[in-house]
C-alpha positions, -999 to 999 in steps of 0.1 A, spaced: 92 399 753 81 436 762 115 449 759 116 434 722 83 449 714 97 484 723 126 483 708 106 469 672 90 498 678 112 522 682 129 506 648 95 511 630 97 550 645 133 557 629 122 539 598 95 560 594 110 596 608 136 590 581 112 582 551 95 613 562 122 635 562 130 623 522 118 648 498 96 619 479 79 598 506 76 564 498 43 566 507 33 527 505 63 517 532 49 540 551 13 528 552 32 492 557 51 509 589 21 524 606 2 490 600 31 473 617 36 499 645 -2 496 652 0 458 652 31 458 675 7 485 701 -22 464 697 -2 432 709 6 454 740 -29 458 744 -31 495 743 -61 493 719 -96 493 726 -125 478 697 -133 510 685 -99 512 676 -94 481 659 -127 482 645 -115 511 625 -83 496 619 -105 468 601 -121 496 578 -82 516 574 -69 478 562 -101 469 539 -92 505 520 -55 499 520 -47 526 544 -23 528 572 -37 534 605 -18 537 644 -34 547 675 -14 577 686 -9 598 724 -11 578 753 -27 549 743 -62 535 747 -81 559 722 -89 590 713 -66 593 684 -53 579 653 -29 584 628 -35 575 593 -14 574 560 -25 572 527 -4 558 495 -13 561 464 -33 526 464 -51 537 490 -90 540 488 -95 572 502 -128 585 495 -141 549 503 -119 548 536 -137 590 547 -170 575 535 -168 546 555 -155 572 588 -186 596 577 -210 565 587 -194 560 620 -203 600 631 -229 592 650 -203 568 676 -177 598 676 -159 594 645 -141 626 632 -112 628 610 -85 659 605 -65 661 577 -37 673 573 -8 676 541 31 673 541 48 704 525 86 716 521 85 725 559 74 690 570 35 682 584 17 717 590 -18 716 600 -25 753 589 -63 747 589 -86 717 601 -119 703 584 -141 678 602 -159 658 577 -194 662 580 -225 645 559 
């Protein structure tokens, strides 16, 4: 069962590395692939309940949401579509300062993902 589970999501990776690379991102599959890649890492249990407690709050606002790095916390990847409920979803982050919440942005250009500058949200 491991072995399937890596390879699903190694699929989900090349799904969403080539939706990426299109010059208009279909921006709700990929919300839909992060939610499934997080599942898929969350069944491997490389989460931990912060995690999935903000994955809760990421689902209620219809935003995609992965953990990301080596696993067990720190940091999360999320994608917004245009049915997402983004100031909601930052609003909702803002309250969880206090427990270590922070969130980067960052925007896709012609050159692909560039974080030129950084913002943490603050109150």
């Amino acid at each position: 069962m491991f072995n399937s589970l890596i390879g699903s999501i190694g699929t989900v990776t090349n799904e969403f590395e080539a939706l990426i690379k299109e010059k208009h991102v279909d921006a709700e599959k990929l919300v839909y692939l992060i939610k499934v890649n997080h599942k898929i890492l969350q069944s491997l249990q490389l989460s931990v309940p912060m995690i999935d407690k903000l994955t809760l709050i990421a689902d209620e606002h219809k935003v995609g949401i992965k953990i990301t790095g080596a696993g067990c916390g720190g940091c999360l990847l999320a994608v917004y579509s245009p049915h997402s409920e983004v100031d909601k979803f930052k609003a909702a982050l803002l309250e969880l300062k206090d427990e270590g919440v922070k969130l980067i942005e960052a925007a896709k250009n012609d050159q692909g993902f560039k974080l030129d500058t950084w913002e943490v949200l603050q109150n």
